[in-house]
C-alpha positions as CSV (number, residue, x, y, z in Angstrom):
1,X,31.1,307.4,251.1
2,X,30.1,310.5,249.8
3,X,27.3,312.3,247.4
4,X,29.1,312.1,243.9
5,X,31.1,309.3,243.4
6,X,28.0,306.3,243.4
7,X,26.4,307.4,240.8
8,X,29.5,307.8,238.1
9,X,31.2,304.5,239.2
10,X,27.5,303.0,238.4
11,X,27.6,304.5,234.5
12,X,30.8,304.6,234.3
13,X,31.4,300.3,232.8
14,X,28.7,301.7,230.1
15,X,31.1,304.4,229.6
16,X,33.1,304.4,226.2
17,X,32.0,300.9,225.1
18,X,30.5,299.9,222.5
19,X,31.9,298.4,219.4
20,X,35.5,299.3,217.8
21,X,35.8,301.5,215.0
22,X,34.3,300.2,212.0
23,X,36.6,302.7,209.5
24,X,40.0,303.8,210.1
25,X,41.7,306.9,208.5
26,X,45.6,307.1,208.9
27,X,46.6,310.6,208.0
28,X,49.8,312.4,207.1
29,X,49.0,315.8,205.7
30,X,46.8,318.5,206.7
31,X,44.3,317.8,203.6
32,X,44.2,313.8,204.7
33,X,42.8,315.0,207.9
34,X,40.4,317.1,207.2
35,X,39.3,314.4,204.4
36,X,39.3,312.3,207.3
37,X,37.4,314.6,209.1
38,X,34.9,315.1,206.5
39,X,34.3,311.2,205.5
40,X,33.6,310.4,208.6
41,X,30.8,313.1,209.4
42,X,28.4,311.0,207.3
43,X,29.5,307.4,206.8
44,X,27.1,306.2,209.6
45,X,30.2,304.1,211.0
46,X,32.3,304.2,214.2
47,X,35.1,306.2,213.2
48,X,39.1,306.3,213.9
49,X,41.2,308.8,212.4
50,X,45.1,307.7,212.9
51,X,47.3,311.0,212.4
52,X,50.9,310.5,212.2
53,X,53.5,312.1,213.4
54,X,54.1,316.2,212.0
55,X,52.4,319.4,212.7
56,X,48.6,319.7,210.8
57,X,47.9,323.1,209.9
58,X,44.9,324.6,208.0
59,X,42.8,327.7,207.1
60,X,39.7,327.3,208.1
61,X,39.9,324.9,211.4
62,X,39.8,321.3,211.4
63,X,36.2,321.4,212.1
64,X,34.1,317.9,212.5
65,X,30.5,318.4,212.9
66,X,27.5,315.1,213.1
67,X,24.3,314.3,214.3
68,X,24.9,310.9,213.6
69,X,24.5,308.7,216.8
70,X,28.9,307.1,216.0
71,X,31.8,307.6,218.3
72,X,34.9,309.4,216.7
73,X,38.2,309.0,217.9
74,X,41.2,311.3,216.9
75,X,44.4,309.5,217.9
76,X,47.9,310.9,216.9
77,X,51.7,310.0,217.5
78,X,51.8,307.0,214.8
79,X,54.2,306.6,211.9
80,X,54.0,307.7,208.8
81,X,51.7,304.1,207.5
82,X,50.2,304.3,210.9
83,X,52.1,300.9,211.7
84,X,53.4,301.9,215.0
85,X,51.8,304.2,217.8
86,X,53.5,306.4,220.2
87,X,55.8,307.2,217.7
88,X,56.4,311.2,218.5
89,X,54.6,314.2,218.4
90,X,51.4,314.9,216.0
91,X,50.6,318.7,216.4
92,X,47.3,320.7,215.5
93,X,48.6,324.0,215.2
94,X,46.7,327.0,215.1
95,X,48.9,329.6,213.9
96,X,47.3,331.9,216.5
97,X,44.6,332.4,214.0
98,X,42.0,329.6,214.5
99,X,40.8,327.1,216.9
100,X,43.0,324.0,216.5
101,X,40.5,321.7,215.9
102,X,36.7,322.3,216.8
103,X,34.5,318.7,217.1
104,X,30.8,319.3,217.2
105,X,29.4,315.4,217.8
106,X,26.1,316.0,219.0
107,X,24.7,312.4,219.4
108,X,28.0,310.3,219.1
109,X,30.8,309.6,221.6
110,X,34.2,311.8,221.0
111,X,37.7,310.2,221.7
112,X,40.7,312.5,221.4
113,X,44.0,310.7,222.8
114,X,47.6,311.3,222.3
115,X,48.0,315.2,220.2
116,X,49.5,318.4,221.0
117,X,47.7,321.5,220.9
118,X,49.7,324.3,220.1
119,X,48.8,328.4,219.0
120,X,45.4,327.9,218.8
121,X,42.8,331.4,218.7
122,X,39.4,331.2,219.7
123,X,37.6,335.0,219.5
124,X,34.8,333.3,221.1
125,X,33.6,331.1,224.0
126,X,35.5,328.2,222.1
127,X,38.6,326.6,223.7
128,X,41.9,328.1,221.5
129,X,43.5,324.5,221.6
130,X,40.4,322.1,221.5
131,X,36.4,322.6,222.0
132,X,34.8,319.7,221.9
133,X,30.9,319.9,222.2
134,X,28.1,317.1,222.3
135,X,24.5,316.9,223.4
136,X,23.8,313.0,224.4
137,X,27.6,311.6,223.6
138,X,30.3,310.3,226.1
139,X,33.8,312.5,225.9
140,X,37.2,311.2,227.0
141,X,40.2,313.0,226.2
142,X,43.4,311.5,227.3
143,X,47.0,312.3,227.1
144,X,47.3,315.6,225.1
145,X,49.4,318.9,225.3
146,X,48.1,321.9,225.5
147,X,50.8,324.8,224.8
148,X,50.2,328.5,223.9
149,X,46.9,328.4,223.0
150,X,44.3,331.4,223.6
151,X,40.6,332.5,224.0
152,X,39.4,335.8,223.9
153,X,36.2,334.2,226.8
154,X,36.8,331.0,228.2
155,X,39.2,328.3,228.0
156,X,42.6,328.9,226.5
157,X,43.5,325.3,226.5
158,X,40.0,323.5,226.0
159,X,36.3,324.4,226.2
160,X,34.8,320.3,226.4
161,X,31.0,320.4,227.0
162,X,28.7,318.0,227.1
163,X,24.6,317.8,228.2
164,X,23.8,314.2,229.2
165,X,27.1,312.3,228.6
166,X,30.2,311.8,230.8
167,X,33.1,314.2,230.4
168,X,36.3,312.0,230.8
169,X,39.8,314.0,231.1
170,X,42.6,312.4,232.1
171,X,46.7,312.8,232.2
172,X,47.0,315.9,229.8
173,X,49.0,318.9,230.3
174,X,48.4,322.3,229.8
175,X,51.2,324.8,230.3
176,X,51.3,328.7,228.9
177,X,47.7,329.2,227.8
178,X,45.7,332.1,228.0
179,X,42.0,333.7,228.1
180,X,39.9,336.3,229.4
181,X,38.5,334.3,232.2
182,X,39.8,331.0,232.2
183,X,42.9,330.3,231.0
184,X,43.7,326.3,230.9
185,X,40.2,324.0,231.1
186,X,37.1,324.9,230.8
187,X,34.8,321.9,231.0
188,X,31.0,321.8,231.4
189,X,28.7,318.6,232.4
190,X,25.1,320.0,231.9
191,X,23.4,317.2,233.8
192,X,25.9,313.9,233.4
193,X,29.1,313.0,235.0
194,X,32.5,314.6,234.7
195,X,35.8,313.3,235.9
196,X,39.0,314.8,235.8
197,X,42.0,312.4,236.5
198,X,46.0,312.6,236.6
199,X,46.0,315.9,234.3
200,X,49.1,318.9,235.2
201,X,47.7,322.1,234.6
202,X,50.7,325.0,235.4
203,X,51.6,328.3,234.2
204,X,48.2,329.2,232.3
205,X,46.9,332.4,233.0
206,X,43.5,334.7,233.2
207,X,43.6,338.3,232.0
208,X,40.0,339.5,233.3
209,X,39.0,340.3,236.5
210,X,37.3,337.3,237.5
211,X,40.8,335.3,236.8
212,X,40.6,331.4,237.1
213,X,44.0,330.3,235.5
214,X,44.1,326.8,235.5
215,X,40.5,324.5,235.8
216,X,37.0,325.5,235.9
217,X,34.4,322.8,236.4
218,X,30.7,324.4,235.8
219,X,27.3,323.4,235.1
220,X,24.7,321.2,237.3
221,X,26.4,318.2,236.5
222,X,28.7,315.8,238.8
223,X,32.2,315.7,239.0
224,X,35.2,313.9,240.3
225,X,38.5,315.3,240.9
226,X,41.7,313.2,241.6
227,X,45.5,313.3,241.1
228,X,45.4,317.0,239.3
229,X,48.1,319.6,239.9
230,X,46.8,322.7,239.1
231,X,49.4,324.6,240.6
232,X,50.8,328.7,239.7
233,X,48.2,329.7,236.9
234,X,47.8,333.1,239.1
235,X,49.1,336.5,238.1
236,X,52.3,338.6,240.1
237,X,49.9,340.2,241.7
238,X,46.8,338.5,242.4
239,X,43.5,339.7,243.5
240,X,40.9,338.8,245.8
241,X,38.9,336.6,243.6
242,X,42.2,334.9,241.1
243,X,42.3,331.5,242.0
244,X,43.8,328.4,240.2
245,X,40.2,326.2,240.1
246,X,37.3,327.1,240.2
247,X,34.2,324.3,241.0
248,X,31.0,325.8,240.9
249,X,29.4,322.1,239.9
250,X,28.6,319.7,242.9
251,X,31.9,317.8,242.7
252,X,34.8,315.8,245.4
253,X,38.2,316.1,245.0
254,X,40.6,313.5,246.0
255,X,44.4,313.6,246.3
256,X,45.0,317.0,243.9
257,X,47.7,319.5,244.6
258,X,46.1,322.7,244.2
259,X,48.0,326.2,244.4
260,X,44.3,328.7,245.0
261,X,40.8,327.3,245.2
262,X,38.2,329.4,244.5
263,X,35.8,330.7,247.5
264,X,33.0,330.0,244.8
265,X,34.0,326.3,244.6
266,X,31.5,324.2,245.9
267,X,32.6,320.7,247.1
268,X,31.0,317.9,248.4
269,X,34.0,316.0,249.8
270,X,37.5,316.9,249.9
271,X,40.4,313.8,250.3
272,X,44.2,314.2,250.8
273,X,44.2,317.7,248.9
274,X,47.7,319.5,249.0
275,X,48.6,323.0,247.6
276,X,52.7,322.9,247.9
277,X,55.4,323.2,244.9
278,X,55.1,320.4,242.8
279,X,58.8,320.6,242.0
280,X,59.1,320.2,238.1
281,X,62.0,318.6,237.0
282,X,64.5,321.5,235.0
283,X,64.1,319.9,231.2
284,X,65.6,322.9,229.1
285,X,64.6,326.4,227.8
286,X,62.3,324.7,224.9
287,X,61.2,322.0,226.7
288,X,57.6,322.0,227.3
289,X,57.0,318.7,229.5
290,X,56.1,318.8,233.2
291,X,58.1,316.4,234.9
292,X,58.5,315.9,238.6
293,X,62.1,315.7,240.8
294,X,62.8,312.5,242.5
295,X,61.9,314.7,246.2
296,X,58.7,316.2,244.9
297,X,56.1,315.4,247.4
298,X,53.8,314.5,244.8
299,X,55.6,311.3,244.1
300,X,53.4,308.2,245.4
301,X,51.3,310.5,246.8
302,X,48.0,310.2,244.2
303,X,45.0,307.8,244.3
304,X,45.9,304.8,243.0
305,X,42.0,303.6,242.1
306,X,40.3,307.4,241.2
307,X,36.9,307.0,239.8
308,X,37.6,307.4,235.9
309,X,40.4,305.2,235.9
310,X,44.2,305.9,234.6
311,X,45.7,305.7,231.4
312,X,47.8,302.8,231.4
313,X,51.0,305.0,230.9
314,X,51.6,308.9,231.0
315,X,52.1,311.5,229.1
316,X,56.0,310.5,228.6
317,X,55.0,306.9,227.6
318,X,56.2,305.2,231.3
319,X,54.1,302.9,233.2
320,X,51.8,305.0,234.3
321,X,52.5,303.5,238.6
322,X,56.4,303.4,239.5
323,X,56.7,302.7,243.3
324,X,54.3,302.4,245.5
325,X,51.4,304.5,244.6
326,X,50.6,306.7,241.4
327,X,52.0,309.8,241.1
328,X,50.0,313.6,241.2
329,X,50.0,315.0,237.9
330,X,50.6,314.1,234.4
331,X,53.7,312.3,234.8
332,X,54.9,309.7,236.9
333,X,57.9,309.3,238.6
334,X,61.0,306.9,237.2
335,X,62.6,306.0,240.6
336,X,65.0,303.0,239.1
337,X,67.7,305.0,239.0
338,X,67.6,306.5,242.6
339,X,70.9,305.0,243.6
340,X,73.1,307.6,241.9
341,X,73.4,305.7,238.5
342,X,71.2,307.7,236.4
């Protein structure tokens, strides 16, 4: 048993609860959502906003910001009436101008689940992609793409920070973003709990000279790390100090596949780690999904009951366990057609 994980599994039935949303927003257009958005600042209720299917883009951000003590949950992929769910792709696109969307909950719980962030521009410490900040709230962010965003600081992909709440970030991908220092996920657990689960974080880089490409885990909070690839986010010619994660919070890390881990990192316990090619699957020139071949030795090879639990599918829309154990990564393995049929 070791340091970290007794105390999150203990919050962590308390975690996300609470009642279901109260008002529900289903969006098609960039000015529904940030109608959405701006309704539910102030309504004093527990807030879903359904986005369907398109790309969403605005000048200014999408920027929510409440001290109301009310989760809000950003969920995309539905049809155009919001009828049916995992329907396709809903984008927040940033142009390269702006932060894609910016959510400042400060008492409140923050769901985001099931959107692609794509060209967002942070000229700060905000994430390009996503930043998502609270003080006391809970944040779980599941199943979102992260492509060809960019900070000028920290966090290409997504800056997610919270002070006395659990951090919750599972099966998302985050391929080709960029920043200063670090290039994919930032994410920062003042004193809670964070726990990272399932996500595949490749081919981000850092442009500084402190370059940490893929995950950074900071702050004097707790965190958990299981079933991550996090795997070539260095440069051609990496230096002393480039590394793919970087852990300076007390944290374990079970069953991750990890290309460089920072000397700085400092881990409590470390279970089944690899650092070999994950073998992503060929999907075309445009194709932006993560896959993994039928030999990869990441197939069955994850945890199959990591602390934060799992989505109950991927970020394809399979079951999220094919074969014997849960796949490392994002994605998980379809093995029915290994006879030659497929």
């Amino acid at each position: 048993m070791n340091n970290c994980a007794p105390h999150i599994a203990t919050i962590l039935a308390l975690t996300f609860s609470g009642p279901a949303a109260a008002e529900t927003y289903c969006v098609d257009t960039p000015a529904e959502l940030q109608t959405a958005i701006d309704l539910s600042e102030s309504n004093a209720e527990q807030d879903e906003i359904r986005i369907a299917t398109g790309t969403y883009a605005r000048s200014p951000r999408f920027l929510f910001q409440s001290t109301q003590s009310n989760r809000v949950t950003f969920r995309g992929g539905y049809s155009a009436n919001c009828a049916l769910s995992n329907q396709g792709n809903s984008t927040i696109d940033g142009e390269f101008q702006r932060i894609g969307l910016q959510i400042q909950n400060l008492a409140g719980d923050t769901v985001v689940e099931n959107l692609t962030f794509s060209r967002g521009y942070s000229s700060g410490n905000e994430g390009g992609g996503l930043h998502v900040q609270s003080t006391t709230g809970d944040i779980r962010i599941d199943r979102n793409t992260f492509f060809a965003n960019q900070a000028q600081t920290y966090g290409g992909a997504l800056n997610a920070w919270t002070q006395e709440g659990t951090l919750l970030v599972r099966n998302n991908l985050a391929l080709g973003n960029s920043a200063e220092e670090i290039g994919g996920f930032l994410l920062n657990v003042t004193s809670g709990e964070g726990l990272v689960v399932g996500n595949t974080i490749t081919a981000n880089s850092s442009v500084s000279g402190f370059r940490v490409g893929g995950l950074a885990i900071v702050g004097n909070g707790i965190f958990i790390v299981s079933n991550n690839i996090i795997w070539g986010n260095l440069p051609n010619d990496p230096e002393a100090l480039d590394s793919d994660f970087l852990g300076t919070a007390l944290h374990d890390r079970y069953a991750n596949d990890i290309g460089v881990v920072s000397k700085s990192s400092n881990a409590v316990t470390v279970v089944g780690e690899l650092s070999v090619d994950p073998q992503f699957a060929s999907c075309g020139f445009f194709c932006v999904a993560r896959e993994l071949e039928r030999s990869s030795p990441l197939v069955d090879a994850g945890e199959d009951s990591p602390i934060g639990g799992m989505t109950t599918i991927d970020l394809a829309g399979k079951p999220r366990v094919i074969g014997s154990l849960v796949d490392i990564g994002a994605y998980e393995n379809d093995l029915i057609f290994t006879d030659g049929f497929d």
